[in-house]
N, C-alpha and C positions, 0 to 999 in steps of 0.2 A: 460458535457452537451450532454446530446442525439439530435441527428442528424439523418439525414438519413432514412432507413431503420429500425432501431433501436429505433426511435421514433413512428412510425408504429406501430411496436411492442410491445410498453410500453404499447399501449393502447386497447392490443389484451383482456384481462383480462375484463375491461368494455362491452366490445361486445356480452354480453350473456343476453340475457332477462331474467326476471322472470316472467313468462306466466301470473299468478295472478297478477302482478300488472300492466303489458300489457293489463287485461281486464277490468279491474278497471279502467283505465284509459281511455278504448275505450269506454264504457258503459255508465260510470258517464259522459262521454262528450256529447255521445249520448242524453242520458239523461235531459243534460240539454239542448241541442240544441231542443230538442225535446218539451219541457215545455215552452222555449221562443217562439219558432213562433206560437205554442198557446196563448201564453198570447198575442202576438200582436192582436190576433184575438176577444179573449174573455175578456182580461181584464179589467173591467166597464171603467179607467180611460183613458184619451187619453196619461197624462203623465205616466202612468203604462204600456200604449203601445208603446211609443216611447222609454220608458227603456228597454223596451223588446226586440225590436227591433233592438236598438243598442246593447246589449248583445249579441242577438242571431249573430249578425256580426261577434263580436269578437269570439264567437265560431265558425263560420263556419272556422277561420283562423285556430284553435287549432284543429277543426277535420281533416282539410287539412295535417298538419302537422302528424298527427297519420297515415291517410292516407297515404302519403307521407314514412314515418319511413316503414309501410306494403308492400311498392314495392322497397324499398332496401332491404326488408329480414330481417330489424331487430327487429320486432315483429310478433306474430301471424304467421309466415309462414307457419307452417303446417295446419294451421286450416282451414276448408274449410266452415264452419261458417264464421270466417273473410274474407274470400273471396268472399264469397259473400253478405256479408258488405261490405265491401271494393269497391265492383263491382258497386255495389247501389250507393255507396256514391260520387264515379267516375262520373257516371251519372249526380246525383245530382249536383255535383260541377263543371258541364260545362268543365273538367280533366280526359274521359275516360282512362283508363288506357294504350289501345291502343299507343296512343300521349305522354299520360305525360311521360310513362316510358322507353318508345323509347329516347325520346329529351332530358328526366332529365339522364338519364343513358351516353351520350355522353357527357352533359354540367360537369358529375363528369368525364372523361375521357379527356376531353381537356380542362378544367378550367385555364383561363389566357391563352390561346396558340392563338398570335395574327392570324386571317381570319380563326379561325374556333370557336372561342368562340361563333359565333354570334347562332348555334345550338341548342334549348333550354335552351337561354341568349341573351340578349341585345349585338346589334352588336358593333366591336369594329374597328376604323381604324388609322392605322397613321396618323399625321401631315401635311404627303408628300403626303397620299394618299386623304387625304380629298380635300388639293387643288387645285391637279388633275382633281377631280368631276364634272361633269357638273352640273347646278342648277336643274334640275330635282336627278339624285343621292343623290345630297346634303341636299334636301328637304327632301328626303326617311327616309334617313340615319336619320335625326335630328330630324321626326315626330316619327321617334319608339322609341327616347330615350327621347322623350319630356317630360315635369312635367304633361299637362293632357293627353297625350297619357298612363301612368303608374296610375295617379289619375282615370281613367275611365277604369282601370283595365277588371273592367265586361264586357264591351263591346270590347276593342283592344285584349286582352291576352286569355280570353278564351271564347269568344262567337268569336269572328273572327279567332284568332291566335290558338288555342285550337279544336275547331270546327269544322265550316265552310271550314276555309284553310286547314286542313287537311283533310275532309272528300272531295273537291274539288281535293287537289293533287292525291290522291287513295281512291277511293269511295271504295274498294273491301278492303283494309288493316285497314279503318278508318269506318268501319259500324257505329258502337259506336256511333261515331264523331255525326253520321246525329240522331239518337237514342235519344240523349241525347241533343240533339238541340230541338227535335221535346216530351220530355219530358218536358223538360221547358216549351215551349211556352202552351201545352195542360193544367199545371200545373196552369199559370202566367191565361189564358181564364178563367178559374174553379173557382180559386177566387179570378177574377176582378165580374164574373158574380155573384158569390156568398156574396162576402163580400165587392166588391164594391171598389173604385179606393182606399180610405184611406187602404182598406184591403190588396188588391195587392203591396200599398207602403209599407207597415210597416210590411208583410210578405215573399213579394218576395223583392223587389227591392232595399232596405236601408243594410238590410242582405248581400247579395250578392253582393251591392255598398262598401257597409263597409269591409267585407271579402277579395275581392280580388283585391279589392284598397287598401288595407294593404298587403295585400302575393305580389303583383306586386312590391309595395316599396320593400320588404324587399328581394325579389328576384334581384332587381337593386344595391340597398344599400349594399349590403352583399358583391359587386362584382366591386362598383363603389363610390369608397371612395379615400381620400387623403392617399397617401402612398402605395396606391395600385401598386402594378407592373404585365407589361405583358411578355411576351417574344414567339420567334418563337419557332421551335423546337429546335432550339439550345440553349442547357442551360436549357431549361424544365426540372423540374424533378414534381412526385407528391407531392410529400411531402412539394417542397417548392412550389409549387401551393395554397396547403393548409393553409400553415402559412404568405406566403408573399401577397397573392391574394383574400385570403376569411376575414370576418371582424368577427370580435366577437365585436357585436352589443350592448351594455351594456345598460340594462333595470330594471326598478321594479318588486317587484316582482309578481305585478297582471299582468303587461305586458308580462312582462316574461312567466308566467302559460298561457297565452290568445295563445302565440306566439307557444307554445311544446317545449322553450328553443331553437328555430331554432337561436335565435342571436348567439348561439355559433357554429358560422358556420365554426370557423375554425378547430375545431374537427370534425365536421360532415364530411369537407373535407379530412380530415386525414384518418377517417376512418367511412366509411356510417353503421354499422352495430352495431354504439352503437346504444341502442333505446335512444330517445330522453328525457327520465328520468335518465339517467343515465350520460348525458353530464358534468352537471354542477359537479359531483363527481370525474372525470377521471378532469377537469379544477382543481378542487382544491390539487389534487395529486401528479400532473404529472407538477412540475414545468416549463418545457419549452412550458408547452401548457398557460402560464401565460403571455410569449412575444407577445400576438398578437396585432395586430392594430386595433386600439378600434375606433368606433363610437357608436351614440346614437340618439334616437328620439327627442333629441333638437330639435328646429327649425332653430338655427345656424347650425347645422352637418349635417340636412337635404339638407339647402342651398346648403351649403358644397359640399356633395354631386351631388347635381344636376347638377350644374355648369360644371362641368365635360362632358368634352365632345369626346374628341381624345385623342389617346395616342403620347407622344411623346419623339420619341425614343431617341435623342440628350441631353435631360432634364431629361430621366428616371422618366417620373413621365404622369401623367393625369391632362388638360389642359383645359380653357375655350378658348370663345371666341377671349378672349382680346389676349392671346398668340397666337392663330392662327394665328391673320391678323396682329399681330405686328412685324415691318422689324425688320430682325437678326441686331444687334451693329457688326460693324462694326469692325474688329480685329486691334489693333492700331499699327502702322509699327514703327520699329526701329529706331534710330533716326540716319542720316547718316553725318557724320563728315565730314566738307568741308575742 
């Protein structure tokens, strides 16, 4: 069984694009992204436009992810066409490049490494550490990993967390940040004024609700699931970052196509430079990429999921509520022979 370094390796082979199917893929998504938030606009029916409109959601997820695969390098990189596509699309998706590729590039560098995962990822604390906390901390800590703090994506993760906070922390490294803030809203005015409030719902705002209210789940879920394990620096390694820490998410196959194959995250963690068409072929190959820790968009798994709140350390595992505040059992003493 491959381990290791060695494991790494097996999957060095997948890691090469095919530039024509890289742009087939960027194009045709393009494409239709592009056709849907028309049709919310023009299409006679109202039920033709709320199709559209949720479509056009799920695309913005599946451009994200293309986007996303272009600032690891594993497509399109030389291309200065996709760059600035890519650049645009940055914009667009409230994810200048500035931010995203800064914070996603550490969250692949320190994935699972308890008090620092929280950097471009959901923060993470001990058992001991949480009830230490004073109720303001505590409050912190539990609103950024809440069900609608993550549901209302659009607004916590990249209109505030995305944006705002980063063009706040350094206006001078986050220009972008204020750009692309200030792109939207001139956007969102154009056609509320033009096409009127049903226009601005079913063209800006369901899109972009839909979108990155899915990419927020799938960025929590991926990272915060049963069987997940963290650890400090001691005992880190990446590789078992990758397979012990990241989920392979198991989807259909519309979800899957909607998604760029992102639930196969635990390859993605292995190694960032397959393009994301070529995941689901290096899974079926490379049999120890077949052990990972599976979830799925049940709404049992979702729970599941959510629930989760501290790591803790004693238990080796991730905890709700109810194990927080429940007193340790008590060790039972020997029994002493009079």
């Amino acid at each position: 069984m491959l381990s290791g370094k060695d494991l790494i390796l097996s999957t060095k082979e997948y890691a090469c694009e095919n530039i024509r199917v890289s742009w087939a893929h960027t194009l045709s998504t393009l494409l239709l992204l592009v056709l849907s938030l028309t049709g919310t606009l023009y299409v006679p029916s109202l039920v033709g436009k709320i199709g559209c409109s949720i479509f056009a959601g799920l695309l913005v997820i599946r451009f994200f992810i293309i986007y996303h695969d272009f600032q690891h390098h594993a497509i399109l990189h030389n291309s200065k066409t996709a760059k600035v596509l890519m650049t645009i699309f940055g914009w667009y998706i409230l994810a200048p490049a500035s931010i995203w590729k800064r914070s996603h590039d550490h969250h692949h560098q320190h994935n699972s490494k308890l008090f620092s995962a929280d950097i471009g990822s959901y923060p993470i604390v001990t058992k001991c550490r949480f009830q230490s906390m004073d109720r303001k901390e505590r409050f912190s800590y539990l609103a950024i990993r809440h069900p609608l703090t993550i549901l209302f994506g659009y607004i916590t993760m990249f209109i505030w967390g995305m944006c705002l906070r980063s063009f706040i922390t350094n206006p001078q490294k986050h220009l972008d940040s204020l750009f692309a803030l200030l792109l939207h809203a001139i956007a969102s005015v154009a056609i509320w004024l033009i096409f009127g409030f049903q226009g601005w719902l079913l063209c800006m705002f369901i899109p972009f609700f839909i979108g990155q209210a899915l990419g927020a789940y799938l960025f929590y879920a991926q990272h915060n699931f049963p069987g997940v394990v963290f650890k400090d620096r001691c005992g880190w390694t990446y590789e078992g970052a990758a397979m012990e820490s990241s989920s392979y998410m198991r989807m259909g196959p519309f979800m899957q196509w909607c998604t760029g194959n992102i639930g196969y995250h635990h390859i993605h963690h292995l190694n960032c430079r397959i393009p994301f068409y070529k995941l689901p072929k290096a899974m079926e190959r490379i049999e120890e990429l077949q052990q990972a820790k599976i979830t799925t968009l049940r709404p049992k798994d979702i729970l599941a999921c959510l629930r989760l709140k501290v790591w803790d350390p004693e238990s080796q595992k991730m905890i709700g509520f109810r194990e927080i505040f429940s007193p340790v059992p008590a060790k039972s003493l020997p029994a002493v022979e009079v």
